[in-house]
Structures are given as C-alpha cells and as structure tokens.
VODOLUM-946071 format. One line per 2 residues: number of its first residue (from 1); their letters; for each residue x, y, z of C-alpha. Coordinates in Angstrom, 2 decimals. Layout:
N
NUM) a) X:Y:Z | ...
This chain:
145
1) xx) 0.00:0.00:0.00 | 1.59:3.38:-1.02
3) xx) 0.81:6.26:1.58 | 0.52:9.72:0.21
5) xx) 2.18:8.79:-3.61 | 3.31:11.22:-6.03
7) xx) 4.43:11.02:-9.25 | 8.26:11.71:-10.14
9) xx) 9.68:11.86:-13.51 | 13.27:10.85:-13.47
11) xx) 15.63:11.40:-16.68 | 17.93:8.30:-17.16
13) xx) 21.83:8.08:-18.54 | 19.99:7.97:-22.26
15) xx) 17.78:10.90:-21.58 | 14.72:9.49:-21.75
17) xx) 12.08:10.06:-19.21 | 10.42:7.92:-16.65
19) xx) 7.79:8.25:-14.07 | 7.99:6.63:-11.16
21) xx) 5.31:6.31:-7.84 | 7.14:8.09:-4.68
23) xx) 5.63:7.01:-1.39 | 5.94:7.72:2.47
25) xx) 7.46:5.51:4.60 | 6.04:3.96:7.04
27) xx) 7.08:5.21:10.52 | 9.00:1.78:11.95
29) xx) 10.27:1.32:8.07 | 11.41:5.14:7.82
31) xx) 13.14:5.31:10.78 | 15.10:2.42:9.81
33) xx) 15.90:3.38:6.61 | 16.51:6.94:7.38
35) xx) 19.04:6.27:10.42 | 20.82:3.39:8.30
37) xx) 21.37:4.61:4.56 | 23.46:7.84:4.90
39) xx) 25.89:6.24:6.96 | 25.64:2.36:5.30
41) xx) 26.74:4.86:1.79 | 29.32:6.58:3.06
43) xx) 32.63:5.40:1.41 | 35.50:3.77:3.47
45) xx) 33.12:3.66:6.77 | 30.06:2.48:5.22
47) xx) 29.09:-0.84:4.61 | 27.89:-1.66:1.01
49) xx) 26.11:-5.26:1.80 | 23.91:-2.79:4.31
51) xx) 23.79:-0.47:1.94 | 22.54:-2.62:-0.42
53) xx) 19.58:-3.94:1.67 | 18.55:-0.24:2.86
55) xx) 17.87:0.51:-0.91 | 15.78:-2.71:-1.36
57) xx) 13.75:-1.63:1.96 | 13.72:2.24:0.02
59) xx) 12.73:0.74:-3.24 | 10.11:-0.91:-1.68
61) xx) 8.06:2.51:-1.49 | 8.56:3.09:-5.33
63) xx) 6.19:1.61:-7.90 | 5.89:1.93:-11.52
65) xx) 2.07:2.21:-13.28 | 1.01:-0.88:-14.74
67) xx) -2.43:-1.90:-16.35 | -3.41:-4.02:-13.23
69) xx) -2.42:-1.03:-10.77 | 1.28:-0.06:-8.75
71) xx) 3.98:-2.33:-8.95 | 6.12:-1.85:-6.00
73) xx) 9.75:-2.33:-6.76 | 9.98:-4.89:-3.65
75) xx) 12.87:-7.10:-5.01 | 16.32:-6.88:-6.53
77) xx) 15.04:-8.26:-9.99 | 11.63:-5.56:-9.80
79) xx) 14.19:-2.70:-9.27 | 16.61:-4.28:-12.25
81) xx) 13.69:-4.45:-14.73 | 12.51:-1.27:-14.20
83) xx) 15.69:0.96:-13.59 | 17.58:1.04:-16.52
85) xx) 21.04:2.42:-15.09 | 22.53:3.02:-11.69
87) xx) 22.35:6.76:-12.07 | 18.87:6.78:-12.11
89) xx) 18.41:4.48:-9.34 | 20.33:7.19:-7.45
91) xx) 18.51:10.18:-8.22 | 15.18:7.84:-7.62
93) xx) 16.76:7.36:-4.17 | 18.00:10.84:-3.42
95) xx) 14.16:11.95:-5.16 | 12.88:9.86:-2.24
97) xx) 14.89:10.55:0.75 | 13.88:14.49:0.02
99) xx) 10.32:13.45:-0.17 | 10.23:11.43:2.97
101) xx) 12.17:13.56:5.06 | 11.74:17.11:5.41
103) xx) 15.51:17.84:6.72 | 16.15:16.83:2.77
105) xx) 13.49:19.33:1.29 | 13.85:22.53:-0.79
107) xx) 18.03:22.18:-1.26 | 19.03:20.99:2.16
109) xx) 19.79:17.85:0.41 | 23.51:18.85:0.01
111) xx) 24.33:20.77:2.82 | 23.00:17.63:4.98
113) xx) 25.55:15.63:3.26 | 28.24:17.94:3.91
115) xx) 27.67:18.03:6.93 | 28.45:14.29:7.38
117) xx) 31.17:14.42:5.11 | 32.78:17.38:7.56
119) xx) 32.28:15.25:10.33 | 33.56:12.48:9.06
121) xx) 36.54:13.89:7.56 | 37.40:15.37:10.98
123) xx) 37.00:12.01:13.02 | 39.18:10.06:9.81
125) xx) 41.55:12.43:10.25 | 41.71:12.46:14.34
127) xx) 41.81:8.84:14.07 | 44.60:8.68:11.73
129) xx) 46.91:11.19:14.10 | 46.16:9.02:17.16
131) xx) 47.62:5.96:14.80 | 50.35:8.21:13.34
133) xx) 51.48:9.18:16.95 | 51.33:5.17:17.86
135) xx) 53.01:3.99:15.80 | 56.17:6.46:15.17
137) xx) 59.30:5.38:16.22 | 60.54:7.01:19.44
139) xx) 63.41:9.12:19.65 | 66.27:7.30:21.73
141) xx) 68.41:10.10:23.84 | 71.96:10.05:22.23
143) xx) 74.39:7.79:24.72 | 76.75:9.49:27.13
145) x) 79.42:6.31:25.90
C-alpha cells in the first residue's frame, strides 16, 4: 500500500524520461531506513552489503504504473527491470529521501551531506593522528658512551 504517492519523472543516462510512484514511509520502516542509509553509503566507513539492503527496503516505497495497478519495486530483480542504469536508481533514491524527510526538502539535500562528510573527515583524520602518533618510532636520547 503506497501512503501519500506522487508522481516523479526521473531522466535516465539515455535521456529518456520515466515516471515513477514516490511514497511515504512507514514510521518503523522510515526510521530504519533513514538512520541506516546515509551512513551504510558513506565510502571507506560504510558498509555496502547494508547499503545494499537499505535501498531494497527504500525501493520498496517506489512503484511503476502498470495496467493491473502499482507495482512496487519490492525485489532486486523488480528494481533491475525497471531501472535502466545506476544513475537513475540514485537520483530515484535521493528523489525519495527528500520526499520522505523534510531535513532533505527545498536544497538541504547537500548541505545535509556535507555536513556528514565534515564530520567524518574530521574524526578520519583524528583517528589517523592518534595511529600516526602510535606507531612512530621514538626518539632514543643520544648515549653518554
């Protein structure tokens, strides 16, 4: 069942246009997806098998308009047969994290993510300092001999 769906026409790596059924999450299902897929996708810290999985729960809320009604993309093969390319499948993402969450509305899309990317950055970086300052060799004083 889609709650509150809207239509979304997404422009593929060929340039053709597609329309695609956004929907609101459910509230258990949102939260989960929403507090697991910006940090399952970020590089290096992320994991992608999680990733993965958080997209299939996403894609769940997408359909495409058939004769016999919505077809939710609920499965790997659904989302392969009806995405043609990878860059749509992340714009159809990104289109429905900023329609399910309001933090991701009206351009704040971007500066959310660079905000995590800051963050991270600066913990990577203090991490890699603390490891630096391990693992250097010590200077020995010079012997009196």
């Amino acid at each position: 069942m889609l709650i509150q769906p809207k239509e979304a026409q997404i422009v593929t790596q060929s340039g053709e246009k597609k329309t695609y059924i956004l929907s609101k999450f459910p509230a258990i299902e949102g939260r989960e997806i929403v507090m697991q897929y910006p940090v399952s996708a970020m590089p290096r810290i992320g994991d992608y098998g999680v990733n993965q999985e958080v997209m299939l729960k996403l894609m769940a809320f997408v359909a495409v308009d058939m004769p016999q009604g919505h077809l939710a993309l609920n499965s790997k093969t659904l989302v392969n047969n009806h995405i043609p390319d990878w860059e749509t499948l992340a714009k159809l993402e990104a289109a429905m994290m900023e329609y399910n969450c309001s933090f991701f509305q009206n351009g704040k899309t971007s500066s959310f993510l660079e905000g995590i990317e800051a963050k991270a950055r600066a913990l990577i970086t203090s991490m890699l300092m603390d490891l630096s300052a391990q693992s250097s060799v010590q200077a020995k004083p010079q012997s009196t001999n």
